[in-house]
C-alpha positions as CSV (number, residue, x, y, z in Angstrom):
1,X,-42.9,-23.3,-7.1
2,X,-39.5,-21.6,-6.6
3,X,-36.5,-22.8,-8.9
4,X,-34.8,-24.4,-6.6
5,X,-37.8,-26.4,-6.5
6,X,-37.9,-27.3,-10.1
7,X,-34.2,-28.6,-10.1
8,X,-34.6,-30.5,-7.2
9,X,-38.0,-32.5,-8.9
10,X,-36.3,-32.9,-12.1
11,X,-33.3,-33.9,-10.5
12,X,-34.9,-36.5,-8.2
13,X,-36.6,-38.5,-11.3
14,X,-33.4,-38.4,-12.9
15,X,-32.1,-39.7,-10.4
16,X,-34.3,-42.2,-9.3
17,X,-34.6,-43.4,-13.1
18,X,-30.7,-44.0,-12.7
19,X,-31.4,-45.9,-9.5
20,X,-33.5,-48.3,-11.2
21,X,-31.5,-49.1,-14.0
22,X,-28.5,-49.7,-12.0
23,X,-30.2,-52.0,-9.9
24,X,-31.7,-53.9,-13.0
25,X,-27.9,-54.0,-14.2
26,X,-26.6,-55.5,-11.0
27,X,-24.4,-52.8,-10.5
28,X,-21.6,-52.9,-7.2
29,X,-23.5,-52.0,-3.9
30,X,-21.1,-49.2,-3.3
31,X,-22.4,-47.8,-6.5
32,X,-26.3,-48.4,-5.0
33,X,-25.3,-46.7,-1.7
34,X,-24.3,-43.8,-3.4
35,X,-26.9,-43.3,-5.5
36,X,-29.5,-44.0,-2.4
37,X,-27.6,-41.3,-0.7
38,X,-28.5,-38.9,-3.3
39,X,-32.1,-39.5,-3.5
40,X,-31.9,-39.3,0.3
41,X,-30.6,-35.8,-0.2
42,X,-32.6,-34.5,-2.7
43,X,-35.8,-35.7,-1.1
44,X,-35.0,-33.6,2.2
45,X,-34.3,-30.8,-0.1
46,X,-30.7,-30.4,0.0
47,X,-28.9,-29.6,-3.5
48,X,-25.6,-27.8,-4.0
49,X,-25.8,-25.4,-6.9
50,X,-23.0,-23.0,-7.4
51,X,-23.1,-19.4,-8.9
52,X,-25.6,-16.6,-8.3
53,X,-27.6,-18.7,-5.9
54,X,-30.0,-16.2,-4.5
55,X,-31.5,-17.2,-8.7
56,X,-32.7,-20.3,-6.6
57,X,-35.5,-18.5,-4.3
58,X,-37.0,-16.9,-7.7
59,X,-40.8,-18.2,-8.8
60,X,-40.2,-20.9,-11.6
61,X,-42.2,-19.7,-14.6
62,X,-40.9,-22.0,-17.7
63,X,-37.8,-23.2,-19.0
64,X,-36.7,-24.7,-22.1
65,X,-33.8,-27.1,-22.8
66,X,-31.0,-26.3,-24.5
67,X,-27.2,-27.1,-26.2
68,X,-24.5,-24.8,-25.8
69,X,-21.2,-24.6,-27.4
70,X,-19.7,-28.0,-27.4
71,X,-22.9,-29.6,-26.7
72,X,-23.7,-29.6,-23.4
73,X,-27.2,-29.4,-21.8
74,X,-28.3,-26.4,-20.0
75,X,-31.8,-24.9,-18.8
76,X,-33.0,-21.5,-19.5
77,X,-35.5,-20.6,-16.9
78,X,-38.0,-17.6,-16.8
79,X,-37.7,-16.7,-20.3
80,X,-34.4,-16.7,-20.4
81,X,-33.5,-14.1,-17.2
82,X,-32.2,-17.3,-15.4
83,X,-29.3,-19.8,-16.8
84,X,-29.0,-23.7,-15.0
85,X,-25.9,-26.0,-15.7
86,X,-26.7,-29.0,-14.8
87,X,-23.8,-30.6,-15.8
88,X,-21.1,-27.4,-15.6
89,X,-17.5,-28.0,-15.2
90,X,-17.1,-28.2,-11.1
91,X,-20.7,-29.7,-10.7
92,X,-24.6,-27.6,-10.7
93,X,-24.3,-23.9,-11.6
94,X,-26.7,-21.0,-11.8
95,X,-26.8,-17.3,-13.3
96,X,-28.4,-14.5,-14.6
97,X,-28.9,-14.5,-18.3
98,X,-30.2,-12.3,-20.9
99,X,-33.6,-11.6,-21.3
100,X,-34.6,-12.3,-25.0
């Protein structure tokens, strides 16, 4: 399993998790749309990740949730040698890190 692999399943029960609930909630259909779109997209494999993206081809060993400064989520993959931000400032970013 590659790590753009990993994302992408992670990612996809996220999202479909956040499909559901907004369904139960009776959210606006525009709002359902989108999030259909997504799924769509992720299910045929197409993400958009920013930053060092040949990262995305490497083998997926393990990663480990963590907080940064100011307390936002990231993943650090393959002991570390690979950074995710999920949530980064202008949307999905990779990069090398530092082996520890």
């Amino acid at each position: 399993m590659t790590i753009r692999e990993k994302i992408i399943e992670n990612e996809l029960a996220y999202q479909k998790d956040r499909y559901a609930k907004l369904k139960e909630m009776g959210a606006p259909a525009v709002i359902i749309e989108n999030m259909e779109r997504v799924i769509s997209e992720l299910t045929a494999g197409d993400i958009k990740v920013t930053g060092e993206t040949e990262l995305l081809d490497l083998d997926y060993f393990n990663g480990e949730v963590k907080k940064g400064k100011g307390g936002k989520i990231y993943v650090r993959m393959n002991n570390g040698s690979v950074l995710y931000f999920p949530n980064a400032k202008y949307g999905r970013f990779i990069r090398k890190g530092d082996e520890r």
